[in-house]
DRENKOLKE-623240 format. One record per residue: residue number from 0; x, y negated, z of N, C-alpha, C in turn; chain. Coordinates in nm, 4 decimals, always signed. Layout:
# residues N
+-----+----------+----------+----------+----------+----------+----------+----------+----------+----------+-------+
:  nr :     n_c1 :     n_c2 :     n_c3 :    ca_c1 :    ca_c2 :    ca_c3 :     c_c1 :     c_c2 :     c_c3 : kette :
+-----+----------+----------+----------+----------+----------+----------+----------+----------+----------+-------+
: NUM :        X :        Y :        Z :        X :        Y :        Z :        X :        Y :        Z :     A :
...
+-----+----------+----------+----------+----------+----------+----------+----------+----------+----------+-------+
END
This chain:
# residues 121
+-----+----------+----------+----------+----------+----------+----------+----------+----------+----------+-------+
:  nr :     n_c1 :     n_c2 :     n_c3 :    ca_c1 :    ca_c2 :    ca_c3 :     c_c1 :     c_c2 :     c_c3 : kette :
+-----+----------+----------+----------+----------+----------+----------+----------+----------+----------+-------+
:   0 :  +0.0841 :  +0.1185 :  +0.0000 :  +0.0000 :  +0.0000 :  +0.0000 :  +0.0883 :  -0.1244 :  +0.0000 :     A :
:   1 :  +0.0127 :  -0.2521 :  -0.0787 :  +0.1178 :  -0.3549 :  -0.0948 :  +0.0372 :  -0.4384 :  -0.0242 :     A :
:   2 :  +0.0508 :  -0.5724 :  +0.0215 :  -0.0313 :  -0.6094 :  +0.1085 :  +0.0034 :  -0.7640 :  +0.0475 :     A :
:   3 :  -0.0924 :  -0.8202 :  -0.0121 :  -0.1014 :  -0.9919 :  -0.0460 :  -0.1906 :  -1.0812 :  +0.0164 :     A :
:   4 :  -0.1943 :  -1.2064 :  +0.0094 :  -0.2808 :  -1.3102 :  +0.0492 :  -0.2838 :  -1.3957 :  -0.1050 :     A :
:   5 :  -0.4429 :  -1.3546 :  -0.0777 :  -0.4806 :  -1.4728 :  -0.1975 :  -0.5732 :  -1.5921 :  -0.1391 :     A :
:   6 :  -0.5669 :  -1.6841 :  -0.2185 :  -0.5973 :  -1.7916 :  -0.2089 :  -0.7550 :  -1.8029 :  -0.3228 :     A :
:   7 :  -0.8618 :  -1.8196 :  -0.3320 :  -0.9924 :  -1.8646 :  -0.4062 :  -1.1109 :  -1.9603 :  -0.4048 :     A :
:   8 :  -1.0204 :  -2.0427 :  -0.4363 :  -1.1665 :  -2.2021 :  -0.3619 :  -1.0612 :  -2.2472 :  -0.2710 :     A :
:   9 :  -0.9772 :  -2.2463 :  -0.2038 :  -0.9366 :  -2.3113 :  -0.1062 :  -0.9361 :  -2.2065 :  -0.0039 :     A :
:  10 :  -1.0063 :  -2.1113 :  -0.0339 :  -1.0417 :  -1.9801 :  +0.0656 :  -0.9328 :  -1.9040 :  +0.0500 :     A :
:  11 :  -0.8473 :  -1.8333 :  +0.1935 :  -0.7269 :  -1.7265 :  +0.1862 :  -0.8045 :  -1.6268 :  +0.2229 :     A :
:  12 :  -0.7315 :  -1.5013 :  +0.1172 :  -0.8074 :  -1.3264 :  +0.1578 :  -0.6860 :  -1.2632 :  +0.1823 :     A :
:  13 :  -0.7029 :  -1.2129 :  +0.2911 :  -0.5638 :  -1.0734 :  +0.2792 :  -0.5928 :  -0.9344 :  +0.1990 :     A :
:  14 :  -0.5326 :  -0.9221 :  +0.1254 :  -0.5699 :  -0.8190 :  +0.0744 :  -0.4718 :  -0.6709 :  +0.0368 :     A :
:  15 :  -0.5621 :  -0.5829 :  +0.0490 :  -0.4203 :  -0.4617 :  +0.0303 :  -0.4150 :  -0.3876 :  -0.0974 :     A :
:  16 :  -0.3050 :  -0.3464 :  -0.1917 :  -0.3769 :  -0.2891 :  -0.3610 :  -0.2443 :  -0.1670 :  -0.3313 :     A :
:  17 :  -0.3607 :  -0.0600 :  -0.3432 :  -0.2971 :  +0.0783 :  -0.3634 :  -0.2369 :  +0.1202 :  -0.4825 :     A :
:  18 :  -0.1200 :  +0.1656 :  -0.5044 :  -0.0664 :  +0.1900 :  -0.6593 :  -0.1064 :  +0.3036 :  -0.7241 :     A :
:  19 :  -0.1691 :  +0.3550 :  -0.7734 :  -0.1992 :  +0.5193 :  -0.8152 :  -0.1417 :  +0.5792 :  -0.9016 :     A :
:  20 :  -0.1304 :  +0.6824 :  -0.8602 :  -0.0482 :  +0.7625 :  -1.0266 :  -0.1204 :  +0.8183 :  -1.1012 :     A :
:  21 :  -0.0649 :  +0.7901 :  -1.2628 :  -0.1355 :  +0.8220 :  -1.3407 :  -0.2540 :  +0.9157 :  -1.3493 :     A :
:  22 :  -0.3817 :  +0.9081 :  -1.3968 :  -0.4522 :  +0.9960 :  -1.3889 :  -0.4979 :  +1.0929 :  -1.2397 :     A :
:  23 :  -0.4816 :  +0.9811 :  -1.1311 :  -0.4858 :  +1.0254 :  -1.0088 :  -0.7027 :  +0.9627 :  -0.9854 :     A :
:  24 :  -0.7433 :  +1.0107 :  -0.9122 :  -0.8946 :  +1.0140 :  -0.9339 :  -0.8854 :  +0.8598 :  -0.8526 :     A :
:  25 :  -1.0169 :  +0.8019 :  -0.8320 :  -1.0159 :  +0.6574 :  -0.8035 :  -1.1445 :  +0.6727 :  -0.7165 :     A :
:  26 :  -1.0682 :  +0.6669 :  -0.6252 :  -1.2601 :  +0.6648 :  -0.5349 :  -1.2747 :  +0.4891 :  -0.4512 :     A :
:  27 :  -1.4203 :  +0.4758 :  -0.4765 :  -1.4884 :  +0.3560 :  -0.4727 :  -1.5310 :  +0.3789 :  -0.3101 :     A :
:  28 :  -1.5464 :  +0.2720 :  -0.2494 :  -1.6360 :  +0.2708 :  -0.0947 :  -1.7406 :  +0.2434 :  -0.1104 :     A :
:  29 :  -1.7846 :  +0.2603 :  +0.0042 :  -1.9463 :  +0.2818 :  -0.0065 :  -1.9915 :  +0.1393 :  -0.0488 :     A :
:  30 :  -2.1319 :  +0.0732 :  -0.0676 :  -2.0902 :  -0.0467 :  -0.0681 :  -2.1309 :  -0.1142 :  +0.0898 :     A :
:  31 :  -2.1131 :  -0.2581 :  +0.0856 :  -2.1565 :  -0.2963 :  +0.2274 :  -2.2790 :  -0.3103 :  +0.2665 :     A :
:  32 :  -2.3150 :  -0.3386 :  +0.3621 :  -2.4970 :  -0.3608 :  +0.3890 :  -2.4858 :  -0.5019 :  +0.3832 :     A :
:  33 :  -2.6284 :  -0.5170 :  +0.2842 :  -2.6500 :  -0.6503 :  +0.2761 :  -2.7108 :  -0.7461 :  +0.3905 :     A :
:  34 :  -2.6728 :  -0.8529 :  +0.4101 :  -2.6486 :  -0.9695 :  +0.4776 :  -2.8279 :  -0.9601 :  +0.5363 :     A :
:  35 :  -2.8528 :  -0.9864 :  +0.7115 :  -2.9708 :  -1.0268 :  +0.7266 :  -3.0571 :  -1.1190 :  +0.6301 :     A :
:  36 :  -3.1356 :  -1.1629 :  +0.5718 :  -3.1542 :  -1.2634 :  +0.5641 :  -3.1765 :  -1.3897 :  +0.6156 :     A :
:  37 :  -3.1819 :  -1.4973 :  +0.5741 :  -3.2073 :  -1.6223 :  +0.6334 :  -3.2918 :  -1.6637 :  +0.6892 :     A :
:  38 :  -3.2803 :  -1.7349 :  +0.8171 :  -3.4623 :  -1.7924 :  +0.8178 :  -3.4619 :  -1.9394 :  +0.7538 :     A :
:  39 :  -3.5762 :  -1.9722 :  +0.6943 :  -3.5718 :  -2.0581 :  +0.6155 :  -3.7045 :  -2.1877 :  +0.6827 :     A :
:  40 :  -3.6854 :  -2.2502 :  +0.7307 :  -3.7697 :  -2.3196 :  +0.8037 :  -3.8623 :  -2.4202 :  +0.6719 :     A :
:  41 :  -3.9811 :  -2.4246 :  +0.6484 :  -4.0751 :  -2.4559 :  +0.5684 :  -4.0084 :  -2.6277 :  +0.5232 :     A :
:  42 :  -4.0155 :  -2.7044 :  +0.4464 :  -3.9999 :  -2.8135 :  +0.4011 :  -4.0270 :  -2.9242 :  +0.4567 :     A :
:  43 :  -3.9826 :  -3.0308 :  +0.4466 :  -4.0158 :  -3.1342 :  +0.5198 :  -4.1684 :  -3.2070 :  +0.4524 :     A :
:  44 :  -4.2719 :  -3.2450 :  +0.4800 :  -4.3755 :  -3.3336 :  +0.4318 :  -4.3233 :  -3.4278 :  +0.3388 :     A :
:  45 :  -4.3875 :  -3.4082 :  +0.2311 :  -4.3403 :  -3.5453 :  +0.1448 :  -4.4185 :  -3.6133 :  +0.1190 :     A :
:  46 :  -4.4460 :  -3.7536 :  +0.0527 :  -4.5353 :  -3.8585 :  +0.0303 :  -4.5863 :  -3.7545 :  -0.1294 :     A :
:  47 :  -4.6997 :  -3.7638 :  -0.1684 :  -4.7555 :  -3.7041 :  -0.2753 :  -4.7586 :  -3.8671 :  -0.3490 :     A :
:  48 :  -4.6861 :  -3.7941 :  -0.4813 :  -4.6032 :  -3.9006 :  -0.5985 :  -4.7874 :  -3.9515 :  -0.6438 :     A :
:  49 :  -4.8279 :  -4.1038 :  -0.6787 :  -4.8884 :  -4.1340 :  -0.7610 :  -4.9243 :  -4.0586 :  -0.8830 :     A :
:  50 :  -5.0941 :  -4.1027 :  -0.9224 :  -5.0966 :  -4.0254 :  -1.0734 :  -5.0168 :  -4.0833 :  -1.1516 :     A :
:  51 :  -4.9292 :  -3.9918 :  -1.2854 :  -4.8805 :  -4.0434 :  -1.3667 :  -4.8212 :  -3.9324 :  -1.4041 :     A :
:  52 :  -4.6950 :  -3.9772 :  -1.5025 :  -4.6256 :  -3.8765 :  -1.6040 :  -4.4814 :  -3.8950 :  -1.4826 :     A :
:  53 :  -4.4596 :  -3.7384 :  -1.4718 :  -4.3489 :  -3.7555 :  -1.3661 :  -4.2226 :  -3.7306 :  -1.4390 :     A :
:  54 :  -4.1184 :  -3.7973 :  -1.3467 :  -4.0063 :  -3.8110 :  -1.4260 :  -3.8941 :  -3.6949 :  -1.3329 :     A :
:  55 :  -3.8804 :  -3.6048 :  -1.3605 :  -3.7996 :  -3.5532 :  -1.2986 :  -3.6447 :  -3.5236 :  -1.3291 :     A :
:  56 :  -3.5637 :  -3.4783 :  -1.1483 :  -3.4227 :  -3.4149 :  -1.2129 :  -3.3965 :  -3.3393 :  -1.2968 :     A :
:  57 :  -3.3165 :  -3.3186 :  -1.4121 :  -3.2678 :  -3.2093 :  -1.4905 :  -3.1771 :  -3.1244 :  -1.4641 :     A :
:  58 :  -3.1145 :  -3.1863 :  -1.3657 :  -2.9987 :  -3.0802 :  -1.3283 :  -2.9771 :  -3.1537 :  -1.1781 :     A :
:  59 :  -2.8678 :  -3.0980 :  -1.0632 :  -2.8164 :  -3.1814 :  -0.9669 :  -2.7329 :  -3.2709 :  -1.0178 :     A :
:  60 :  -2.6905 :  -3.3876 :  -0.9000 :  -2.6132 :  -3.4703 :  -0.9609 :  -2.6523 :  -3.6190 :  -0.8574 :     A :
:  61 :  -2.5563 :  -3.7127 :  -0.8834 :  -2.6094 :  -3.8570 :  -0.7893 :  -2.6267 :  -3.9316 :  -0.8829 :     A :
:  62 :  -2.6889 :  -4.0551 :  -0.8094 :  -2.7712 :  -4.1688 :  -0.8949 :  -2.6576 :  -4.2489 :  -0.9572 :     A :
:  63 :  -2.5900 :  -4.2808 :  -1.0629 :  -2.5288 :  -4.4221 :  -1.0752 :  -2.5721 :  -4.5042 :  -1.0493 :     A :
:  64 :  -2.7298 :  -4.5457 :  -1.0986 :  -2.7658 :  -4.6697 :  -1.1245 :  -2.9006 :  -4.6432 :  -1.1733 :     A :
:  65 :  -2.9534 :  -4.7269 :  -1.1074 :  -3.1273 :  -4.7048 :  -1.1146 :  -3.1707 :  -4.9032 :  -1.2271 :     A :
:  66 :  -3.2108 :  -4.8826 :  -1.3420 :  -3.2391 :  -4.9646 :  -1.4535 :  -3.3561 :  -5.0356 :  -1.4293 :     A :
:  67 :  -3.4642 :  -4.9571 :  -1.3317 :  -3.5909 :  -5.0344 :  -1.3788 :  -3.6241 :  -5.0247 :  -1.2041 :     A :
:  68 :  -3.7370 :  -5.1203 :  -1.2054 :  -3.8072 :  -5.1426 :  -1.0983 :  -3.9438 :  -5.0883 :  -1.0623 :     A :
:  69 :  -4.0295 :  -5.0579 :  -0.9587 :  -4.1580 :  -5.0148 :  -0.9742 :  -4.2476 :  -5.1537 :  -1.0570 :     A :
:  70 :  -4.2926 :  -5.1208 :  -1.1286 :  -4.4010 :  -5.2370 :  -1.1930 :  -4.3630 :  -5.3074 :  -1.3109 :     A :
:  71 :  -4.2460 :  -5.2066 :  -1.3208 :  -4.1941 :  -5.2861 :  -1.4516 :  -4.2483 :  -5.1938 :  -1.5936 :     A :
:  72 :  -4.2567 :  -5.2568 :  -1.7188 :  -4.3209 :  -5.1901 :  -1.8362 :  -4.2082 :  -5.1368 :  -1.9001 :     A :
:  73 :  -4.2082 :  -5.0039 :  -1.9402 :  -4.1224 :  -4.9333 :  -1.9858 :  -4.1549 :  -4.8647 :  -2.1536 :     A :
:  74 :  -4.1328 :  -4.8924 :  -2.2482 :  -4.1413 :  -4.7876 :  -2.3653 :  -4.0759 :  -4.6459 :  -2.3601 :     A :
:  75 :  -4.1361 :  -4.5906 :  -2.4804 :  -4.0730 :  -4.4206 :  -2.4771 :  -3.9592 :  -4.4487 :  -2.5201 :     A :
:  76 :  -3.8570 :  -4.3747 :  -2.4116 :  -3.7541 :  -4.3907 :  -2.4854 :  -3.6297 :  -4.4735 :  -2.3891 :     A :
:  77 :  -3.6786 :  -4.5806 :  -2.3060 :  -3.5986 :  -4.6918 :  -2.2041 :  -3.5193 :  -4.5672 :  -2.1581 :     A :
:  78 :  -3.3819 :  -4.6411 :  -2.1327 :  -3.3202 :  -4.5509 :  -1.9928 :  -3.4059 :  -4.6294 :  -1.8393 :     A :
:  79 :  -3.4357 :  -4.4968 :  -1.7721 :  -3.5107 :  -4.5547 :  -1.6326 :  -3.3351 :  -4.5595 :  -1.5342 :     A :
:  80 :  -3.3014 :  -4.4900 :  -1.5503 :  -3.1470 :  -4.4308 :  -1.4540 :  -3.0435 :  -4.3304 :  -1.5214 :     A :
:  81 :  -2.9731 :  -4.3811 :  -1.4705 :  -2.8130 :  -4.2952 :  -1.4608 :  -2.8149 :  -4.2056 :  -1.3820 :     A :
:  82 :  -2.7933 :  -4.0881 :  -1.3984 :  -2.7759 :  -3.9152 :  -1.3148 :  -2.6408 :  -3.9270 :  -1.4207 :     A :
:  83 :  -2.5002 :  -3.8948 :  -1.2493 :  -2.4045 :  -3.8466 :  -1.2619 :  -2.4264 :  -3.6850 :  -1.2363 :     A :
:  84 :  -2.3833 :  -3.6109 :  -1.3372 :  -2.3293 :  -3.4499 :  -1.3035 :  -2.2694 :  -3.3834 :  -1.4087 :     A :
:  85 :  -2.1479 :  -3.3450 :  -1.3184 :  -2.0365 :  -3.2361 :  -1.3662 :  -1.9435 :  -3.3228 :  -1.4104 :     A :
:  86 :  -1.9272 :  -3.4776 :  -1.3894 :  -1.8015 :  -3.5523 :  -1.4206 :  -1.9034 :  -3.6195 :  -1.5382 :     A :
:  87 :  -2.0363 :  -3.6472 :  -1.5563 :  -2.0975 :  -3.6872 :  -1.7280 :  -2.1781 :  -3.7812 :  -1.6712 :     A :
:  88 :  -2.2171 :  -3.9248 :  -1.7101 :  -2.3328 :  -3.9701 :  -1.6812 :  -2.3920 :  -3.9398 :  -1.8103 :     A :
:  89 :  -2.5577 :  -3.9370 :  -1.7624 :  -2.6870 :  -3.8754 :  -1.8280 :  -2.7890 :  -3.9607 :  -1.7952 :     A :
:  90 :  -2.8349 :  -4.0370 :  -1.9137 :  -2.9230 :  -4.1147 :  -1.9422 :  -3.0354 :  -4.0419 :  -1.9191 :     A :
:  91 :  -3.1395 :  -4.1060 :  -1.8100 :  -3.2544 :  -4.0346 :  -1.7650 :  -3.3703 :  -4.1443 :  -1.8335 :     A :
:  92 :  -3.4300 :  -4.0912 :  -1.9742 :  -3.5013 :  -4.1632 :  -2.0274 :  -3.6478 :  -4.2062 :  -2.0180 :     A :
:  93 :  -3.7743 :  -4.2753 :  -1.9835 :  -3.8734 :  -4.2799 :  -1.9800 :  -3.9255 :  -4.1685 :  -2.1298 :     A :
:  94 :  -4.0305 :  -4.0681 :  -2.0586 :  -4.0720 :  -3.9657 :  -2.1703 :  -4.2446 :  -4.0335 :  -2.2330 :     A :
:  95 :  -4.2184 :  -4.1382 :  -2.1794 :  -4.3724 :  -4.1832 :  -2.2470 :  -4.3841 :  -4.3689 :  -2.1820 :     A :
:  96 :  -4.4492 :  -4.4249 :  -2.2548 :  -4.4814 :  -4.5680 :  -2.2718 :  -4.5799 :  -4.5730 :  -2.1672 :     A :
:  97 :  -4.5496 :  -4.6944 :  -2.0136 :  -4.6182 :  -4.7600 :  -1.9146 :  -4.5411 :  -4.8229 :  -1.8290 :     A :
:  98 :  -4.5970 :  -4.8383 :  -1.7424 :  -4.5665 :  -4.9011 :  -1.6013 :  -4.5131 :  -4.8317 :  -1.4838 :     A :
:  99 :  -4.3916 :  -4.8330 :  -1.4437 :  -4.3333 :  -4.7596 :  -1.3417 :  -4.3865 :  -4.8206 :  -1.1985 :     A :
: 100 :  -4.4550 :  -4.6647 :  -1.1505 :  -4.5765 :  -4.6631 :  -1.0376 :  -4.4514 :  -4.6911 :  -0.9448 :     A :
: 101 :  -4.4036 :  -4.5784 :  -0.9446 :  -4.3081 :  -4.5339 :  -0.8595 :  -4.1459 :  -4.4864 :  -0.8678 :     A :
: 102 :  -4.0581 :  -4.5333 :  -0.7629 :  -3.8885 :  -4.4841 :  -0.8011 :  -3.8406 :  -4.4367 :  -0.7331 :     A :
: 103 :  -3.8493 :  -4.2764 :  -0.7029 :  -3.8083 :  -4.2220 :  -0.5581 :  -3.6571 :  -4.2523 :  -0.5209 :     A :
: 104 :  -3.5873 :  -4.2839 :  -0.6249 :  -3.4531 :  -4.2973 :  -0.5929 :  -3.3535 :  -4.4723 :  -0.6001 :     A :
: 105 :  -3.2352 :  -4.4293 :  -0.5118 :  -3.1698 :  -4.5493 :  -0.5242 :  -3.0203 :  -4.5334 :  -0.5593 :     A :
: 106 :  -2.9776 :  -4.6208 :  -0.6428 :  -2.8240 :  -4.6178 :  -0.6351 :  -2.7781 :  -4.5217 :  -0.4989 :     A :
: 107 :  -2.6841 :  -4.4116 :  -0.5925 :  -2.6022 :  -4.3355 :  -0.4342 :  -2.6473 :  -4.2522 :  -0.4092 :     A :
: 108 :  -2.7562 :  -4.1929 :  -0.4369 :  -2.8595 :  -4.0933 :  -0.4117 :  -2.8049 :  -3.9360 :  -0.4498 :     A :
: 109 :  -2.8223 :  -3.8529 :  -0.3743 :  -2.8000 :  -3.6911 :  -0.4439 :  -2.9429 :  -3.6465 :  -0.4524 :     A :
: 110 :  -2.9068 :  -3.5694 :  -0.6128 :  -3.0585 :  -3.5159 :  -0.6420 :  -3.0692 :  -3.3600 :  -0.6188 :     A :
: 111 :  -3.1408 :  -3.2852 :  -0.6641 :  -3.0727 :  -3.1434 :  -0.6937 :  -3.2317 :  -3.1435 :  -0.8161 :     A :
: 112 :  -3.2072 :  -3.0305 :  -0.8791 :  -3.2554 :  -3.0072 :  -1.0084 :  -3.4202 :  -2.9833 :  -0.9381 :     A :
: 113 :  -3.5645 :  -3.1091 :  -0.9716 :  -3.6412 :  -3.1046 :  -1.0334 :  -3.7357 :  -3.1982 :  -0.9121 :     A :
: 114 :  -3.6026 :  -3.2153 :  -0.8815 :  -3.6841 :  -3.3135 :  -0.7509 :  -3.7281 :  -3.4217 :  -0.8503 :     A :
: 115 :  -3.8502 :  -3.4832 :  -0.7570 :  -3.8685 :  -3.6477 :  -0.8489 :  -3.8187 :  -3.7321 :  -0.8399 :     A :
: 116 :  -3.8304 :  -3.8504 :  -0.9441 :  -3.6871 :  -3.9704 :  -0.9670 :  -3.7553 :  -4.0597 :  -0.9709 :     A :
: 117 :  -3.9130 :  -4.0607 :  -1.0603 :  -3.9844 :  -4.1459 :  -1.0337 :  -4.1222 :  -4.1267 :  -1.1365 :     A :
: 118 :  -4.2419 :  -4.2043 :  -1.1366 :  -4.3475 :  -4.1826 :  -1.1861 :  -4.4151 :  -4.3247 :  -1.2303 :     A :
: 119 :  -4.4206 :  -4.2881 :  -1.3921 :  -4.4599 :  -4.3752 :  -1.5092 :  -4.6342 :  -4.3784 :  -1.5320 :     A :
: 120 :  -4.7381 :  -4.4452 :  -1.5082 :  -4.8647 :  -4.4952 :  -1.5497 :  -4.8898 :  -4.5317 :  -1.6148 :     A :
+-----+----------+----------+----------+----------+----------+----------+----------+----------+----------+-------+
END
């Protein structure tokens, strides 16, 4: 047995690698038992978004920069905000022509994929 430390993420593993000889049989371990699960405590209450056409996250990522205001008139097509993710800003475009009801977000903000950003009337 040879015995290394690796390094993965920032994470160190010790690890041991057996040498085999040729055509020597290869036996596998059992596998492990999977992990309790989690308890997952129910969601926090949220404000229920205005009627309208909702604008949601596409992916995770933080706000650069939020373009428009609630009450302001928007065509199809305006950028409403900037979503930074993966090193890219991503033009988050109004998907239809009105009045922005609502802007759940502000400059600085972390999103994660499908939360709301804001809602067009």
């Amino acid at each position: 047995m040879k015995r290394y430390q690796i390094t993965v993420n920032g994470k160190s593993y010790d690890v041991q690698v057996e040498e085999l000889a040729p055509g020597a049989p290869v036996s596998t371990p059992a596998p492990a038992a999977a992990p309790a699960p989690a308890q997952v405590s129910a969601p926090a209450p949220s404000v229920a978004p205005a009627a309208g056409t909702q604008i949601k996250a596409p992916m995770p990522g933080n706000i650069l920069e939020v373009r428009v205001a609630p009450g302001a008139q928007v065509a199809a097509g305006d950028v409403l905000l900037i979503l930074e993710a993966m090193k890219m800003e991503n033009e988050i475009l109004a998907p239809a022509a009105g009045t922005v009801k609502e802007m759940r977000v502000k400059k600085g903000d972390t999103v994660n994929s499908d939360d709301l950003l804001a809602v067009i009337g």
